[in-house]
N, C-alpha and C positions, 0 to 999 in steps of 0.2 A: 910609362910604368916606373924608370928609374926613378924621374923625378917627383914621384910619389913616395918611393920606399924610402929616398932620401929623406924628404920632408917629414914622412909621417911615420917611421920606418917600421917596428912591428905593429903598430897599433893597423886594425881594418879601418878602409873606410870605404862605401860603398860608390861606384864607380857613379850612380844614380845620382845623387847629391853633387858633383861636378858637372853632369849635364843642367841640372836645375838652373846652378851658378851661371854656366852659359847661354840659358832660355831668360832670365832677369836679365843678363848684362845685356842680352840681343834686344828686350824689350826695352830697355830704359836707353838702349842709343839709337832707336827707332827713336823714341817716345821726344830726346832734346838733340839728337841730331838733324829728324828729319820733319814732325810734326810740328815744333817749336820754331823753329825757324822760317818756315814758310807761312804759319800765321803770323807771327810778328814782323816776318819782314816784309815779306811779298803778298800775304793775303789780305782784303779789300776790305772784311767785314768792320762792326763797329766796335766801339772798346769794348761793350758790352758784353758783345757775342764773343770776340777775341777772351777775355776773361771768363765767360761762363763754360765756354768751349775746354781752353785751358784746365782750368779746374777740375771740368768734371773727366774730363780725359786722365789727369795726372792721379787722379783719386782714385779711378777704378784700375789705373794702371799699378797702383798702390799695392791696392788693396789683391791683385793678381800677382802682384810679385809675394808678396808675404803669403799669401795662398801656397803660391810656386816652391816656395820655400819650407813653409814649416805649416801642415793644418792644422796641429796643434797651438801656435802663435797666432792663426788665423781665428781661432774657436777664442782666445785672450782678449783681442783686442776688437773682435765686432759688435760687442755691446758700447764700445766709443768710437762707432762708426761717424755719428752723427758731430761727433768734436773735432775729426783729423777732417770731414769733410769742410764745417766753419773754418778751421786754422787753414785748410789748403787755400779757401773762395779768399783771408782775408790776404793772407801771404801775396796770392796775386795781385791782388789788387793795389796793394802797396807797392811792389815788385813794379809793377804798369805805370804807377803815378812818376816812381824815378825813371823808369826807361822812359817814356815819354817825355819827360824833362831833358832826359841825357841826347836824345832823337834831335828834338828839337832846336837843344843848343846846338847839336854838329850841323846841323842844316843851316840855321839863322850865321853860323860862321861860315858855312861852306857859299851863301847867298851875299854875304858881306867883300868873302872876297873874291867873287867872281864880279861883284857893282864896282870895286875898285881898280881893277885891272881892268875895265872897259874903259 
């Protein structure tokens, strides 16, 4: 409470709007701390499914935080639902083509110099 009155000092602000802040932050370090990393690192599937997966996860997880946030921002921006969905699918996908380049190179050098030192 101090460091609210500090911050904000007579202005209200409602204690509701701070937990929001910490139901988004909770979702989105779920969302690239624990889903993210286990499909691109450790999960099996193909680029395909890894990408269509991704995407549609990160969109609805989006589209829940700005829900979470504001229903009024939510009611603004759902009629260009169909756009932040295209720009999420294409971001990935691009996004996938370098990390798969950047994978690949650390592997081809980590195979390189494991054939050297034999």
């Amino acid at each position: 409470m101090i460091l609210i009155s500090l911050t904000f000092g007579t202005q209200k602000i409602e204690l509701n709007y701070f937990w929001r802040i910490i139901r988004i932050a909770m979702m989105t370090g779920g969302l690239f701390s624990v889903m993210y990393t286990y499909i691109w690192n450790y999960g099996t599937w193909t680029a395909l499914v890894n990408i269509t997966v991704t995407s549609l996860v990160n969109f609805f997880a989006g589209i829940l935080a700005i829900y979470t946030f504001s229903r009024d921002l939510f009611g603004i921006i759902m009629p260009y639902w169909w756009m932040i969905l295209t720009l999420t699918v294409v971001l990935h996908i691009v996004i996938f083509y370098f990390w798969s380049r950047y994978q690949n190179g650390k592997l081809a050098s980590e195979l390189n110099s494991k054939k050297v030192s034999q």
